[in-house]
N, C-alpha and C positions, 0 to 999 in steps of 0.2 A: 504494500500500500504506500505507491508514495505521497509524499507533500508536493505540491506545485503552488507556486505565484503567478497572480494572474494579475493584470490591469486591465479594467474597463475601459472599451473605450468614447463611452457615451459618459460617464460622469468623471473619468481619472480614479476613482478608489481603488487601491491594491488590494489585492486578499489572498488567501490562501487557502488550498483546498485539497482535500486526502482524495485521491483516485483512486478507485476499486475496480478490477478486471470486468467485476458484472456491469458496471456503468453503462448502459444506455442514454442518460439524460444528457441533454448539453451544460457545459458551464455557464453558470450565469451570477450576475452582478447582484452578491447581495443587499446593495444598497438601491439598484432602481432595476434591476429582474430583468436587464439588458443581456441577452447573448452575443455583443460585439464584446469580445474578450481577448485578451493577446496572452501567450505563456510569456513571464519574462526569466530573464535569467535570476538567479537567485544564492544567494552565498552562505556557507552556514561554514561554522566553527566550532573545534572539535580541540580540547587540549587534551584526548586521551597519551598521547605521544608525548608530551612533553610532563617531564615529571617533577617539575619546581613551576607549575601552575597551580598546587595546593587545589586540585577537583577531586583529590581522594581516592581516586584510581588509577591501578600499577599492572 
């Protein structure tokens, strides 16, 4: 199940949204129910690897 970001492109609001294999429905704009929606790119961080980031896993 991943996570993706999406921007609307009828109001700008970004959001986020878990995709499920079974999905049939389109994505849509939870703030105005718009399916003009773009995947944007999206960054995430992770200090599992670094071990003097004090996250308490080794």
């Amino acid at each position: 199940m991943p996570l993706f970001e999406y921007k609307c492109e009828k109001c700008g609001k970004v959001f986020e949204k878990l995709i499920f294999s079974t999905d049939k429905e389109p994505i849509r704009c939870p703030v105005c129910n718009s399916e003009s929606v773009s995947k944007i790119l999206s960054s995430f961080s992770s200090n599992l690897s670094c071990p003097s980031s004090g996250s308490g896993f080794k």
